[in-house]
N, C-alpha and C positions, 0 to 999 in steps of 0.2 A: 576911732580907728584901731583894728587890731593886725598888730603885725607878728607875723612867726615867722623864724628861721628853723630850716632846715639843713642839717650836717651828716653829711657821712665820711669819715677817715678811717683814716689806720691799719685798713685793709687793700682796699683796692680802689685807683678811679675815685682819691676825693671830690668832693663836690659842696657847694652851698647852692641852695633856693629860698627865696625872700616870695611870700605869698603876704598878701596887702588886704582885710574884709574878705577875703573867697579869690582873689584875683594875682595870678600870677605875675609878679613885679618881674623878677630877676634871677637867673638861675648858670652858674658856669661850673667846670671843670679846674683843679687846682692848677693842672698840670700846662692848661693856655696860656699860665701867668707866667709859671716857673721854669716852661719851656720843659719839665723832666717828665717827660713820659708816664701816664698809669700814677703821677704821684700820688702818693697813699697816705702821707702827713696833713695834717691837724691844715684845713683848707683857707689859712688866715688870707690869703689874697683877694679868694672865690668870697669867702665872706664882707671882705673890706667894699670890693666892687660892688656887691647886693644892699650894703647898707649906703655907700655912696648912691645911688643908682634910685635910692628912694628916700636921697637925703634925710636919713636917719642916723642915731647913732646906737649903739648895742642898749641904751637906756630907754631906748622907745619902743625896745622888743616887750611885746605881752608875752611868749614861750618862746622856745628854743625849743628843738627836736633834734633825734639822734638815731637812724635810720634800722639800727638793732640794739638787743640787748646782749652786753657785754660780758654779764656776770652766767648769762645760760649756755653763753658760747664760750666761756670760759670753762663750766662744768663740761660740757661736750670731751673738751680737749685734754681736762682730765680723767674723764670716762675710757675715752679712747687711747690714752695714755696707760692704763690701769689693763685693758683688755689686753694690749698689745707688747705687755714689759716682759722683760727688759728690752724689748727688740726697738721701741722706739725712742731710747733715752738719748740718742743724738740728736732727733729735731726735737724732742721736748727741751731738751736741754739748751738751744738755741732760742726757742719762741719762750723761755721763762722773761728772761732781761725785760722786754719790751713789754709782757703784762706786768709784769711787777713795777715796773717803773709808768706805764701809762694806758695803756686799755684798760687796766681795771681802776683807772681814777680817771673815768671819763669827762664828771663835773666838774670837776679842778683844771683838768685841759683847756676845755671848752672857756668855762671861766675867765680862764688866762688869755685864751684868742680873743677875748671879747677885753680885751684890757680891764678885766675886776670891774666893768660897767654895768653887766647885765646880774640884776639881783634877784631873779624870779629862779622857777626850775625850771631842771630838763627835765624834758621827756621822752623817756626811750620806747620807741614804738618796736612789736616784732618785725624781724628783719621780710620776711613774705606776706605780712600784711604793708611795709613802707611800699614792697615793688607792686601788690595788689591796689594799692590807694593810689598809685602814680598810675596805673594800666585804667582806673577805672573811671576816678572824679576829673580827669579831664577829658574824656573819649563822649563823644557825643550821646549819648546812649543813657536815656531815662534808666534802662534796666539790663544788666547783661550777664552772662557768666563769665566768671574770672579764672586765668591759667598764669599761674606764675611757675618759670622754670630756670634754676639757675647750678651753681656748682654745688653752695648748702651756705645757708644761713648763722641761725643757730644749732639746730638740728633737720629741720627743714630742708629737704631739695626740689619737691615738687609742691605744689597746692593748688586746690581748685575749690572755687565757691561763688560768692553770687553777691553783686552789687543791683542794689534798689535807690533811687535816691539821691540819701547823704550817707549811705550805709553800706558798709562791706562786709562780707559774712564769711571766712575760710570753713568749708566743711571737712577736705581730707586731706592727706598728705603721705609723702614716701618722704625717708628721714633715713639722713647721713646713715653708715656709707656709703648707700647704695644713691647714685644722682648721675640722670643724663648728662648734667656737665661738666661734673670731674668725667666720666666715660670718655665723654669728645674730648678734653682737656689732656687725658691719658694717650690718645692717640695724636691729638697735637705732639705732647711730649716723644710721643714713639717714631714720629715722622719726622721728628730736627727742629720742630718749630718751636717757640718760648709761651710756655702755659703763661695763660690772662690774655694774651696779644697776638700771639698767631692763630689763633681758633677759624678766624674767618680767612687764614692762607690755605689751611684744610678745605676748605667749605669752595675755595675759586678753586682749590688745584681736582677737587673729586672729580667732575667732567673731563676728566681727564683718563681716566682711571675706570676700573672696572669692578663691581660689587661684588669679589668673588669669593671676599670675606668674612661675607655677610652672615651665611650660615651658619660660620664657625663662631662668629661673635655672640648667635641667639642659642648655640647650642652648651658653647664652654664660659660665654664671660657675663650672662645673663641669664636670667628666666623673665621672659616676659608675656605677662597678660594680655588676655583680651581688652580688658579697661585702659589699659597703656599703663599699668602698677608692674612694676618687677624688683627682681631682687639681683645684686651680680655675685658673682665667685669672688672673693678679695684676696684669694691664691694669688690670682694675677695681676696685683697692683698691688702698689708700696706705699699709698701717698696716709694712710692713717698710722703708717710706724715709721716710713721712711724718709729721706730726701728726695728720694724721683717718684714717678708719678705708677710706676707699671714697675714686675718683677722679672725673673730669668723664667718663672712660667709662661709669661709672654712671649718674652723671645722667644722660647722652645717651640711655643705654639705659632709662631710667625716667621721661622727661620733665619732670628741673626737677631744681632741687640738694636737701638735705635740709632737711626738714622744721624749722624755725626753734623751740628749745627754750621751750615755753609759748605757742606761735601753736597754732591751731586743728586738732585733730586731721581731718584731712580722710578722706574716702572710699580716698581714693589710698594712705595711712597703713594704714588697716584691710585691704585688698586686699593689699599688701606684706607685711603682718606676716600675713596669712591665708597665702602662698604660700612663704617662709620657714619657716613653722610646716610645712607639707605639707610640704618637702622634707628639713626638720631629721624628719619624723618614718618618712618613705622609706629617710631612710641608715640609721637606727636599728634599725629593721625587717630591713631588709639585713644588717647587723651582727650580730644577732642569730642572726638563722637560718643565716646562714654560720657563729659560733664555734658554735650546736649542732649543725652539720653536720660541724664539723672535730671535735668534742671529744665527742658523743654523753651529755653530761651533761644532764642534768633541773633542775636548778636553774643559776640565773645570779643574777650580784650586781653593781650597778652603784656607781661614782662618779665624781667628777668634776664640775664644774661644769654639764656637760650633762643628766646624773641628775638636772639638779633641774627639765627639762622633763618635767612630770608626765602632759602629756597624750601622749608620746613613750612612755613605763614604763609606762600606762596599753594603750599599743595593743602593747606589744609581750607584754604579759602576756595582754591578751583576743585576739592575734591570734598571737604569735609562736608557737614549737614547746615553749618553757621551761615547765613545771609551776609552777613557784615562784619566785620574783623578790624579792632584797629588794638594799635601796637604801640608803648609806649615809647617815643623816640633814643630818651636817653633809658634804656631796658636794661642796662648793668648797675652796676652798685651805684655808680653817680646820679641817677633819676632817685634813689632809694630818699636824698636829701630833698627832693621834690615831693615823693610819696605822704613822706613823715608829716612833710609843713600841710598840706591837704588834709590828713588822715587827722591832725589835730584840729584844724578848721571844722571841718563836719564831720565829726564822729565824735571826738572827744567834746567838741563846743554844741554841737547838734545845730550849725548853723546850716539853712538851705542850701537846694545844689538846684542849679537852673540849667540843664544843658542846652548847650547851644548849635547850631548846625555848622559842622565841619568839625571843628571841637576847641578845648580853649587853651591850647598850646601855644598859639599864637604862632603857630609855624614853626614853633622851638626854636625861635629869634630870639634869644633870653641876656646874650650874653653883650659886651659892652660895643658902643658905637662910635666914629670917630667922625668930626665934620669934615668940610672939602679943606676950610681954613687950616685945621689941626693935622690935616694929612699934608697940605701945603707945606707949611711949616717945615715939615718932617725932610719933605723931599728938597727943599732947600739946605739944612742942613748936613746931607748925603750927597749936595753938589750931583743931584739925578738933572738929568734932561729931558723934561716933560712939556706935553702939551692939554690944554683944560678946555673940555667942550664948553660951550655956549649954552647948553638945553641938556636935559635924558636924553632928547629924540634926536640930538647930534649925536650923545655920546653913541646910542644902540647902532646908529646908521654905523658911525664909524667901526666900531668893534666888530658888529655882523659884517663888515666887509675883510676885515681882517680874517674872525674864524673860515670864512667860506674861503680864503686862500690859504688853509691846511694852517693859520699860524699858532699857537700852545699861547693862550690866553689867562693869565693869575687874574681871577675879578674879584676884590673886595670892598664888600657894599656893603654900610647899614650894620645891624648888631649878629656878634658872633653867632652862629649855632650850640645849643645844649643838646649834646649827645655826640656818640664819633662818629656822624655818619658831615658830611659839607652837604650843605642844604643847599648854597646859592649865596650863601654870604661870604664865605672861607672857600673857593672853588678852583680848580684848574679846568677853561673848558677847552673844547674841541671839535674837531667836525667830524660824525658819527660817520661819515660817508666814507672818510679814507681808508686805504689800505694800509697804509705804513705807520696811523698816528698810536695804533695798541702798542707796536713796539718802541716807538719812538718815546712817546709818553713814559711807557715803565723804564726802559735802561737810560734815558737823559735827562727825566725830568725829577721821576718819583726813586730813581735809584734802585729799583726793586727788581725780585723775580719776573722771568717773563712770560710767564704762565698766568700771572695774576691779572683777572679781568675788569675791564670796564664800566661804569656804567651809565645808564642812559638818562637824561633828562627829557622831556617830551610836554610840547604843552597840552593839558589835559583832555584840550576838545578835539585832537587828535588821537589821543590811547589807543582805542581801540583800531583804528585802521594799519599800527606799525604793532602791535601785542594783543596777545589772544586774552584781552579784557572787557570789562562791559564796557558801552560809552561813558565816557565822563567818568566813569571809574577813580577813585579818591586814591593818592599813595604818593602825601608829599611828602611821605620821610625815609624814601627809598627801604624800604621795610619788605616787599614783596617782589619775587620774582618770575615774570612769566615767561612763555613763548613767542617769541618773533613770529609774526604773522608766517603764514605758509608762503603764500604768495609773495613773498619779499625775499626769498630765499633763494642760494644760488643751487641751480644743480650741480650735484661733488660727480664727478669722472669716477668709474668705481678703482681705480688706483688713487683718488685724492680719500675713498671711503673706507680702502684697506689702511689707512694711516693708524700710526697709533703712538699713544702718549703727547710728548710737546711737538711733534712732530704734526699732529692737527694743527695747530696753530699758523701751518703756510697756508690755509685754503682761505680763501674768502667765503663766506656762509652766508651774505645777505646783503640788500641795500645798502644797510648800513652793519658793515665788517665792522666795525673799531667800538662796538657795543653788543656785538653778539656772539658768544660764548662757545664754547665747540658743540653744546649739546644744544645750540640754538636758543638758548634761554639769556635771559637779560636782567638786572635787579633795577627796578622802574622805580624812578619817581616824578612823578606827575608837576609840571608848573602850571598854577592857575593864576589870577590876577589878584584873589583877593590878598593870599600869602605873599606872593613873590612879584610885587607889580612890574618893579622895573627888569626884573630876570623876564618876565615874560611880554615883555616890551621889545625885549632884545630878540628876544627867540623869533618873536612874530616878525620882524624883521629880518630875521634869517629865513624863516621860512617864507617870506615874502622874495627875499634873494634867490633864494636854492629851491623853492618846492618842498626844503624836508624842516619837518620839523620838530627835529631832534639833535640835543646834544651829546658829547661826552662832558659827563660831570663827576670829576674827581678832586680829593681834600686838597687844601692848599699847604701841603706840606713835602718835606721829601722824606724814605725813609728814615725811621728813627725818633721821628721827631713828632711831637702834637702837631694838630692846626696851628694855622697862624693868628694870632690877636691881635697884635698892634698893625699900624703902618708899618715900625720899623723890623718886626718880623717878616711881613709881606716883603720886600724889599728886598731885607738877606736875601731872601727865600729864592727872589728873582735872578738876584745876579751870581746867585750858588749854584742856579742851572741852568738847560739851554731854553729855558723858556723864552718865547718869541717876544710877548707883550706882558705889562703890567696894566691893571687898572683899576685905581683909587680912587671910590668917587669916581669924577669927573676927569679924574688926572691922567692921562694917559702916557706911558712911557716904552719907547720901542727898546730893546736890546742893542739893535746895532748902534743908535744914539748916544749909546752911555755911552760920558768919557770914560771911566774907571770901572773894570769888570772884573769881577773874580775870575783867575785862571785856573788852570786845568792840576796846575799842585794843589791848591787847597780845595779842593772839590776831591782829589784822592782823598787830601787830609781826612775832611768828613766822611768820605766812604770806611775810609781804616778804623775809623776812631768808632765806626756803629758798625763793624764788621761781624760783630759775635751776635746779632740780633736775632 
């Protein structure tokens, strides 16, 4: 038996992955455990769970891995520190502490998480080959070309190269400061929203908005190629000398400074994130067709923090030259601890790679699982008021009867999801049909903007009859976004067609209104039987009910806060909002039944207390 851990911290989205012989064991987020958001510390819980999980302990590791290397990201920053002085000696002066005292004694960390048990080395893989090895060694695909796109590495922000095998090969690359995802990250910043975590409120709010800034962004804040290579102006951004992300040459160029974090999303917001979106989905485009032009391969495989612009993977698959696309689920820095532990297995070990059909993610089901007993348990001592189906095919009867009368359903089955997207294990659902459940869902459930859209769940042997997909079309990690069928669409009155901004948001646009976007577009993911048996047990009973067959599927969480892991996070989770139903397992618990409900003070509480978000 050869077992490697895989570690990424101290930047962004810690994470652990325990891969087993070539076989993915266990793989979570730190921030599930410790409840803090994006946590970026040393992932000792993520780790504890992965070696629990394969009852192992840190002595049975043969490698540890470590998703970059430290000491070249560390020259970087003094590179860039050097080009930019004195103007950047207040964030250098800040990020010194934390290398000096721990990035750059990464073995010693590591070490220590592992309680001085693990006696072998690390091994630190480059930071765009960990997201190349996670996009490539588990995507179905004998052979493919590889795009990796994210803020920046060590020096790295784009790559592209070619996986054969057990082999990955980077051939090119664009490198700090110029990188599509500080650009988006910049305009996050410029629109009120918090770089790392609002990037995808840019990406819901752009349909909104209108690309009229697009021009300006390819004329003054870029050069970009034909190949999708460019270079920006760094006039207009601050983030290699500064504390913010963009400078007053922006402002100038955009008419006023950034948008004031929880002030009023204006016209000008939606317009900027519409024009950003247009260009982040041009380079992409570019980038595509250029590595299928250099490499003549049929399938492509992405990650990276930019893979997880869905509506970017969406056009490059209905529009690019690639037959086949697939996407690593966790595509931010957290899969990067996934990448590594792979990248060591067959590359470094030159152990075989045997692809499989669908691919070997195993659904990105990675993370830990609770019994009916252990969740029993739980809800007795919560004094809940529950009732425990008899069978699955009781529990689905009963739930699909529930969703199809409008109710806001928490379902927690089975093991967590790896990555931030809710697969079906961690879920809020809903009935795609309604008109009232987009808003209801964001302002009472999820706490959030109301602009922010939904998304669909669909079982896959329907795709294509409600989205303009092939049949049976693959996309279970809500990774792609397409068009709502034509024919399911409402006609807009042309006074609902002169609308503009959040003001689209009163029309109903289609069968199913509470999954369909103003621009008619949807971010799909697909339920089949073999990944999600009993989610698709449920559905087919819905759609056995109602004729449709589709959900809304969103994370189980409210603003602010990760997914939920445990039971007793589920739980909080429930009675902190106006969710309808819970369900545990087998356990089912209505809202109006609880004796003891959280009221309407501590539910402000938590709104105040993540007010700056």
């Amino acid at each position: 038996m050869t077992a490697i851990l895989g570690i990424s911290a101290f930047y962004h989205d810690s994470a652990a992955a325990l891969v087993i012989d070539g076989e993915i064991v266990a793989a979570a987020q730190e921030e599930r455990f410790t409840r803090k958001k994006h946590d970026h510390d040393f992932p000792q819980q993520a780790v504890n769970y992965c070696l629990a999980e394969a009852r192992i302990g840190p002595e049975d590791l043969d490698y540890v891995g470590f998703y970059d290397k430290p000491l070249t990201k560390f020259e970087r920053l003094l590179e860039t520190y050097l080009a930019f002085a004195p103007a950047g000696y207040r964030s250098f002066r800040q990020a010194m502490p934390l290398w000096l005292k721990q990035k750059l004694h990464l073995p010693r960390e590591i070490r220590s998480g592992l309680g001085g048990r693990y006696r072998g080395n690390v091994v630190f893989t480059d930071h765009h080959e960990s997201h190349a090895a996670s996009a490539f060694f588990p995507s179905p695909f004998e052979e493919a070309a590889i795009l990796t796109l994210d803020g920046v590495g060590e020096w790295s922000t784009t790559c592209y190269g070619i996986g054969r095998g057990n082999r990955i090969e980077l051939a090119r690359e664009i490198r700090f400061p110029h990188s599509l995802g500080l650009l988006y990250s910049a305009f996050t910043y410029y629109t009120g929203f918090r770089v790392n975590s609002g990037e995808y409120k840019v990406m819901g709010l752009a349909p909104y908005g209108r690309p009229i800034y697009k021009d300006a962004i390819l004329e003054k804040l870029m050069d970009l190629k034909e190949d999708g290579s460019f270079r920006m102006d760094m006039r207009y951004f601050n983030y290699c000398q500064g504390l913010t992300m963009t400078s007053r040459k922006l402002d100038e160029l955009f008419g006023g400074p950034p948008r004031k974090a929880e002030s009023e999303v204006t016209q000008r917001e939606m317009d900027l994130a519409a024009s950003v979106q247009a260009v982040t989905e041009e380079v992409m485009l570019r980038c595509a067709r250029h590595i299928h032009h250099q490499t003549g391969m049929k399938n492509l495989v992405l990650a990276g923090g930019v893979a997880l612009n869905c509506v970017g993977n969406g056009r490059i698959l209905r529009e690019g030259p690639f037959e086949n696309l697939w996407i690593q689920p966790a595509a931010g820095d957290a899969g990067g601890a996934l990448g590594t532990a792979l990248f060591i297995w067959h590359q470094l070990l030159e152990k075989p790679r045997q692809p499989c059909a669908g691919d070997r993610q195993k659904g990105s089901f990675l993370g830990p699982a609770f019994s009916d007993d252990e969740i029993f348990e739980t809800l007795q001592r919560q004094g809940a008021v529950f009732t425990t189906a008899a069978s699955e095919d009781h529990l689905c009867e009963d739930v699909a009867s529930l969703i199809a009368r409008e109710k806001v359903v928490g379902w927690f089955q089975g093991r967590m999801e790896f990555g931030p997207r809710a697969l079906g294990a961690r879920s809020i659902l809903g009935d795609a049909r309604s008109e009232k459940m987009q808003s209801v869902m964001n302002l009472k459930i999820k706490f959030r903007e109301s602009f922010r859209p939904f998304a669909p769940i669909v079982l896959r042997e329907h795709v294509d009859e409600y989205f303009e997909m092939r049949p049976n079309e693959d996309s279970p990690y809500m990774l792609l976004v397409a068009p709502v069928r034509t024919e399911l669409r409402t006609p807009i009155a042309p006074q609902q067609q002169a609308a503009f901004g959040i003001e689209k948001l009163r029309y109903s646009r289609s069968s199913i209104p509470a999954v369909t976007h103003v621009d008619y577009s949807a971010r799909i993911q697909t339920v089949d039987p073999e990944r999600h048996p009993l989610l698709h047990k449920l559905m087919t009973r819905f759609h056995e009910r109602t004729g449709c067959p589709v959900l809304i599927n969103t994370s189980f969480n409210v603003r602010s806060e990760p997914i939920v892991c445990t039971p007793e996070d589920a739980y909080r989770c429930f009675q902190m909002t106006d969710m309808d139903v819970l369900v545990l397992g087998r356990h089912i618990l209505l809202k109006e039944e609880q004796k003891k409900q959280v009221g309407q003070d501590a539910r402000s509480r938590h709104l105040a207390q993540f007010a700056l978000d």
